[in-house]
C-alpha positions in Angstrom: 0.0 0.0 0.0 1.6 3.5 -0.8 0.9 6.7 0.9 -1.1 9.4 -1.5 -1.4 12.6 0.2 -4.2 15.0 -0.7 -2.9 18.4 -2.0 -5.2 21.5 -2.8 -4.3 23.9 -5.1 -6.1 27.1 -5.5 -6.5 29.5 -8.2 -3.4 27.7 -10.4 -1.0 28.2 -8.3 1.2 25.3 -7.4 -0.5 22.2 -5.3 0.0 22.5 -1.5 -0.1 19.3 1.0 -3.3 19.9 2.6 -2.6 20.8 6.3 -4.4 18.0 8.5 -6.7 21.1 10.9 -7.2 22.5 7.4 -11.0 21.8 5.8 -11.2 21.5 2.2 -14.4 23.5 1.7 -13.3 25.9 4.2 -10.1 26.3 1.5 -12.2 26.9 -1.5 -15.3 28.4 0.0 -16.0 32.0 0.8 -17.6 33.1 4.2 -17.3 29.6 5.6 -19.7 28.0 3.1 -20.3 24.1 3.4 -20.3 23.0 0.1 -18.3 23.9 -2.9 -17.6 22.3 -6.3 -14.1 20.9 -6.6 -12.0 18.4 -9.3 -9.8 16.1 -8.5 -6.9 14.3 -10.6 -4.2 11.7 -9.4 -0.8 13.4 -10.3 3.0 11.8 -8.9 1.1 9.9 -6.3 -0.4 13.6 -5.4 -4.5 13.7 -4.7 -5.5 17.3 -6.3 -8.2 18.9 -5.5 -9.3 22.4 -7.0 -12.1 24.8 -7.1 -14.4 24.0 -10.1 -16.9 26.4 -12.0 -19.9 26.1 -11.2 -22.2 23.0 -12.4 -18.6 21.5 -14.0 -17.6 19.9 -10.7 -18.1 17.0 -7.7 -20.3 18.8 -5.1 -18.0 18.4 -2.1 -20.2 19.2 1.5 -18.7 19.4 4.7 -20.9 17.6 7.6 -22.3 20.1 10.6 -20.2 17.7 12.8 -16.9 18.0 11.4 -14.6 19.3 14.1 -12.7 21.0 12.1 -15.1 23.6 11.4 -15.3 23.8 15.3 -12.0 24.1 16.4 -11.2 27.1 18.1 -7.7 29.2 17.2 -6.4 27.8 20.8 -8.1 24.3 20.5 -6.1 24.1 17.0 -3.2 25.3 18.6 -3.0 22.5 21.5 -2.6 20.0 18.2 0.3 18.5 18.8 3.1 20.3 16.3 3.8 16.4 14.7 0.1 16.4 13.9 -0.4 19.5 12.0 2.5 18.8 9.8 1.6 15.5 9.3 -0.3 16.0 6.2 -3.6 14.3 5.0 -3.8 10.7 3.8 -6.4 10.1 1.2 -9.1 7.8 2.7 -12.5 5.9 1.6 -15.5 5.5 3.8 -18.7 3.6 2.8 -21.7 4.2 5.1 -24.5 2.0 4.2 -28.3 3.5 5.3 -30.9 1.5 6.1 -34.1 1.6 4.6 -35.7 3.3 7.5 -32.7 5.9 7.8 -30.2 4.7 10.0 -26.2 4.1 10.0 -24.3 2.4 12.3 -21.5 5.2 14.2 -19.0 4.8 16.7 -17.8 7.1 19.3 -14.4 8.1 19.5 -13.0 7.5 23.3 -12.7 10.2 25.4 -9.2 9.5 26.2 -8.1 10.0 22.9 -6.0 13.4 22.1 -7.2 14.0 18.5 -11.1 14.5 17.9 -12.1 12.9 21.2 -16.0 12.1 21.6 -16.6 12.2 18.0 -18.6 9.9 15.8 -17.4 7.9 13.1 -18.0 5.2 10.5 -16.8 2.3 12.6 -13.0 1.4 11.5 -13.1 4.8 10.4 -9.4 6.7 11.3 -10.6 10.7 11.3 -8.2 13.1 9.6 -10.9 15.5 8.6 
């Protein structure tokens, strides 16, 4: 298995690696929108995303719950320095619905220093 890292690269400038407290929609969006249209491409074992025009793109919506969105500049800041540099791994998560709405989460423990409390798809490792 080889390690792809998700880059972001805004308005053609050269492709960053995505910081791991930084939120993708918050990148591309304005005002703290949610949802924004994005592309992606595979490049040198590089994941790309980029702002798309309108109606040309993946819609790309960020949950209320993401804790990114939530942290505060001195929560952020008490992420361990190793963490924030750390990058973001490109991940896959499948949540199957049931017919009468529901999906099966698990809570992160308490004890845990990044995202405590949170819930995930089970087997799920969060780097938001």
């Amino acid at each position: 298995m080889r390690r792809i890292l998700v880059h972001v690269c805004k308005d053609r400038a050269a492709p960053q690696r995505a910081q791991f407290v930084q939120s993708v929609t918050g990148h591309f969006g304005h005002h703290g929108d949610d949802e924004v249209e994005v592309s992606c491409s595979l490049e040198k074992n590089q994941f790309i995303i980029s702002r798309a025009d309108r109606g040309r793109g993946t819609p790309l919506k960020r949950p209320v719950f993401c804790p990114i969105k939530h942290l505060s500049v001195a929560e952020a800041a008490a992420i361990p320095l190793d963490v924030q540099q750390r990058g973001v791994d490109v991940g896959v998560a499948i949540i199957l619905q049931t017919a009468n709405q529901r999906v099966l989460l698990t809570r992160r423990a308490k004890e845990l220093r990044i995202f405590p409390n949170v819930w995930v798809p089970p087997g799920l490792a969060l780097v938001c």
